[in-house]
C-alpha positions as CSV (number, residue, x, y, z in Angstrom):
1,X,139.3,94.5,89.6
2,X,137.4,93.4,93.1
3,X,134.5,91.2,92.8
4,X,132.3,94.5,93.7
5,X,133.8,96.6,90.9
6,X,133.5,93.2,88.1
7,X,129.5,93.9,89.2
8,X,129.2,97.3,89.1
9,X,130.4,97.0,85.5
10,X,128.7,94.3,84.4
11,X,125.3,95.9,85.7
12,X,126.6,99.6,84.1
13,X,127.0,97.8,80.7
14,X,123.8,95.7,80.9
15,X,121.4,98.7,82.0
16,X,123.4,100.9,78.8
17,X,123.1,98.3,76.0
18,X,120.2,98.4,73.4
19,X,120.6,94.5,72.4
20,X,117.9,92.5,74.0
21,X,119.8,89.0,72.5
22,X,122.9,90.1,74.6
23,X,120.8,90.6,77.5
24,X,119.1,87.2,77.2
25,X,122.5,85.5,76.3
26,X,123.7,86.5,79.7
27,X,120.4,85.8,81.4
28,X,121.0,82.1,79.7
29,X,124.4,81.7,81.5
30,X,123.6,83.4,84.7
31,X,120.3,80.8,84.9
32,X,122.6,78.0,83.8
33,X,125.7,78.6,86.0
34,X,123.6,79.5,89.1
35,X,121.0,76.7,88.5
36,X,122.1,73.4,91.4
37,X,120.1,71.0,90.2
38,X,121.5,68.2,88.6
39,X,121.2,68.5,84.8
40,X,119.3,65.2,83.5
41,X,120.1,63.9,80.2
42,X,117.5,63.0,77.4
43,X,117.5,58.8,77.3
44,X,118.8,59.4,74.0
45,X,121.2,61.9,75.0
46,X,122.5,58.9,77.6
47,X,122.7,56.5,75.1
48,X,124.8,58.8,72.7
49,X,127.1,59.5,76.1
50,X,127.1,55.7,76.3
51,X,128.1,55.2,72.8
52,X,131.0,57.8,73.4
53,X,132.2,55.9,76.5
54,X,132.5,52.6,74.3
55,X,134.3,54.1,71.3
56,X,136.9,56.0,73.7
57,X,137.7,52.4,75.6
58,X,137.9,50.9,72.5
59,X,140.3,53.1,71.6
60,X,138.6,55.0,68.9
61,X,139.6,58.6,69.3
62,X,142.0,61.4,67.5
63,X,144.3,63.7,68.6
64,X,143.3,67.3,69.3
65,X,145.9,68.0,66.3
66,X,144.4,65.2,64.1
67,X,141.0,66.6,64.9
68,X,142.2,70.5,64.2
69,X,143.4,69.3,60.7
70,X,139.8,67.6,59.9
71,X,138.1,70.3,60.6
72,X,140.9,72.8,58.5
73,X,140.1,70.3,55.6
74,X,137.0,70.2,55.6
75,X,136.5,74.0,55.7
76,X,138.7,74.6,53.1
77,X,136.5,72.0,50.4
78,X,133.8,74.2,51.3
């Protein structure tokens, strides 16, 4: 499907739908993927960034598989 017929679509579907937090779901990620300015972080949202940055060069980090199997574990006590 062309760019043109991905629009047409998209604006066929919006206009038809009845679910106003669809519509404003995609007005979220049209306003954040079109928006250029540079996003700015919170200072404590740099700090916690900061924090990360130290604990991966130290070398404190799992696996993708290690973190999967947390996560299974800890959904299944619940």
């Amino acid at each position: 499907m062309s760019t043109a017929e991905l629009k047409i679509d998209l604006i066929s579907r919006i206009a038809n739908t009845e679910e106003p937090h669809i519509i404003e779901e995609l007005r979220k990620l049209l306003d954040f993927e079109l928006d250029n300015e540079t996003y700015k972080l919170s200072p404590e949202q740099q700090q916690r960034v900061n924090e990360g940055k130290t604990e991966y060069l130290a070398g404190k980090v799992i696996s993708e598989q290690q973190a999967d199997e947390a996560i299974d574990q800890w959904l299944s006590e619940k």
